[in-house]
C-alpha positions as CSV (number, residue, x, y, z in Angstrom):
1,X,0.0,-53.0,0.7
2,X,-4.1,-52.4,0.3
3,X,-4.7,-50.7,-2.7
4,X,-6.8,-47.6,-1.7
5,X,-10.5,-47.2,-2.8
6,X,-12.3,-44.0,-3.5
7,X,-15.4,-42.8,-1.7
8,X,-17.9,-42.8,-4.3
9,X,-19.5,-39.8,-5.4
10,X,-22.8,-38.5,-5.1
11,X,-24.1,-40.2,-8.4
12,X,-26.6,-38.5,-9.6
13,X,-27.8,-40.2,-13.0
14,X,-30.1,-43.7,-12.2
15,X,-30.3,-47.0,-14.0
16,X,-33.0,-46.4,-17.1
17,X,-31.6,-42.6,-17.3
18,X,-30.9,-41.2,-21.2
19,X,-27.3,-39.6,-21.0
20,X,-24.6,-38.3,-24.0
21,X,-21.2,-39.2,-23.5
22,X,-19.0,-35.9,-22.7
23,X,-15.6,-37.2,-22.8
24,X,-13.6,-40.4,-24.3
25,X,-13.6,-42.6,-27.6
26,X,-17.9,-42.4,-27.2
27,X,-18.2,-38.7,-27.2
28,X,-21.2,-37.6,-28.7
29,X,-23.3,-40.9,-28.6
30,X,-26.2,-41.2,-26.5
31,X,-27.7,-44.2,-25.3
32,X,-29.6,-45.4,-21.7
33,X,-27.9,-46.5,-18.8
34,X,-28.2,-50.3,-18.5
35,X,-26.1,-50.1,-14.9
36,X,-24.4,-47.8,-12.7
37,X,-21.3,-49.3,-10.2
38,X,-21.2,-47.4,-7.6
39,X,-18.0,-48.8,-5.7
40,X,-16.3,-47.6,-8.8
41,X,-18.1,-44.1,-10.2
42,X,-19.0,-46.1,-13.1
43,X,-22.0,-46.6,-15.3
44,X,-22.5,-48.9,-18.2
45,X,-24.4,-47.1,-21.6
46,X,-26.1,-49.0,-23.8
47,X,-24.2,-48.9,-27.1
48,X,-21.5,-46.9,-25.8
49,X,-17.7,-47.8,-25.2
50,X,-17.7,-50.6,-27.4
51,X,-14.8,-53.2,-26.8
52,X,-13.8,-56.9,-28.2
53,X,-14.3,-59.6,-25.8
54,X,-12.5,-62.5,-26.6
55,X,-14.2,-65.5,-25.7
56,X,-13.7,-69.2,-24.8
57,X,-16.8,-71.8,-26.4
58,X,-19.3,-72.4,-24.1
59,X,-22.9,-73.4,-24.0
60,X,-24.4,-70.1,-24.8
61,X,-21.9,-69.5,-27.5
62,X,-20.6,-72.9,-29.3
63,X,-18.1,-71.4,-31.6
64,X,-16.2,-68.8,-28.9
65,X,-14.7,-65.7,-31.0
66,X,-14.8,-62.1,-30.5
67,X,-17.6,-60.3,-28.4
68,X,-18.6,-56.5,-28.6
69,X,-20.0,-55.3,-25.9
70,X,-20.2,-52.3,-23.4
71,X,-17.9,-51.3,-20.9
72,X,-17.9,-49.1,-18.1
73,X,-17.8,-45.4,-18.5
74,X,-16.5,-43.1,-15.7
75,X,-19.5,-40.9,-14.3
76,X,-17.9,-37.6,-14.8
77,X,-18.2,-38.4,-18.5
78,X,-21.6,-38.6,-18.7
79,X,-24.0,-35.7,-18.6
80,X,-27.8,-36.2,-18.5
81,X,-29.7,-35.3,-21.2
82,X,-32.6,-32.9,-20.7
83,X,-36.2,-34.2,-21.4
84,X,-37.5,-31.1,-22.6
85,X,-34.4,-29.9,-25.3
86,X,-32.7,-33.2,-25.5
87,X,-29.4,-31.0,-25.1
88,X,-26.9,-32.1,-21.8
89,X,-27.9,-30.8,-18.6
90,X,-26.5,-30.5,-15.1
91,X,-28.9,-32.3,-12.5
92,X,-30.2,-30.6,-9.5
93,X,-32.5,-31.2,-6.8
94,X,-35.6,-29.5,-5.5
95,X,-38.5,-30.5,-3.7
96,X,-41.8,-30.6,-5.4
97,X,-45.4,-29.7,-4.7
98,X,-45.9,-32.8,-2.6
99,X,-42.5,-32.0,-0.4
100,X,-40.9,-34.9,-2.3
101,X,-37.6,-34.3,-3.3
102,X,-37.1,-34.8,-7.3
103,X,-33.8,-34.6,-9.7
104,X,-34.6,-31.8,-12.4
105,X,-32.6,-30.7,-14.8
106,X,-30.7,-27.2,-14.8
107,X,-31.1,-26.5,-18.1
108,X,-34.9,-26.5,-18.6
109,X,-36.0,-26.2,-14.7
110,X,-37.7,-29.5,-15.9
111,X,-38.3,-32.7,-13.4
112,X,-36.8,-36.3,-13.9
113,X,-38.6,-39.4,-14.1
């Protein structure tokens, strides 16, 4: 039996973006997004959703042992945060004064770089 994937969702936060963790054992912290999956709705935040990676010695890493590092946080926990307030905002989209069409946030009205 084929396990069944889910279309992805319109994912509106980007690589670089600064977002606060909504939901989970991270609520509250903030950090940037160092990569979004889209196949899986997922985004990985820079110091957020810390887990212990156990690993083998190699090269890189001589002695092996216990890793933290970041895993993947479901999209729908993350909210944006605003770049005027710095409070978490919804993302729109409108089209600007060059007929481009920008993310801005719902909160402030403001645009997203």
């Amino acid at each position: 039996m084929e396990k069944k994937i889910n279309k992805p969702a319109k994912i509106k936060i980007k690589k670089g973006d600064l977002v606060k963790v909504i939901a989970g054992d991270s609520k509250g912290s903030q950090g940037k997004i160092v990569e979004v999956i889209i196949a899986k709705n997922r985004a990985i935040v820079e110091g957020a959703n810390m887990v212990s990676k156990h690993t083998k010695p190699n090269a890189a890493n001589p002695n092996g042992g216990i890793v933290k590092q970041e895993a993947a946080i479901h999209i729908s926990n993350l909210a944006l945060v605003d770049p005027k307030s710095g409070v978490a905002t919804r993302v729109g989209r409108k089209r600007n004064a060059d007929g481009k069409l920008v993310r801005v946030a719902k909160k402030s009205g403001e645009e997203i770089k």
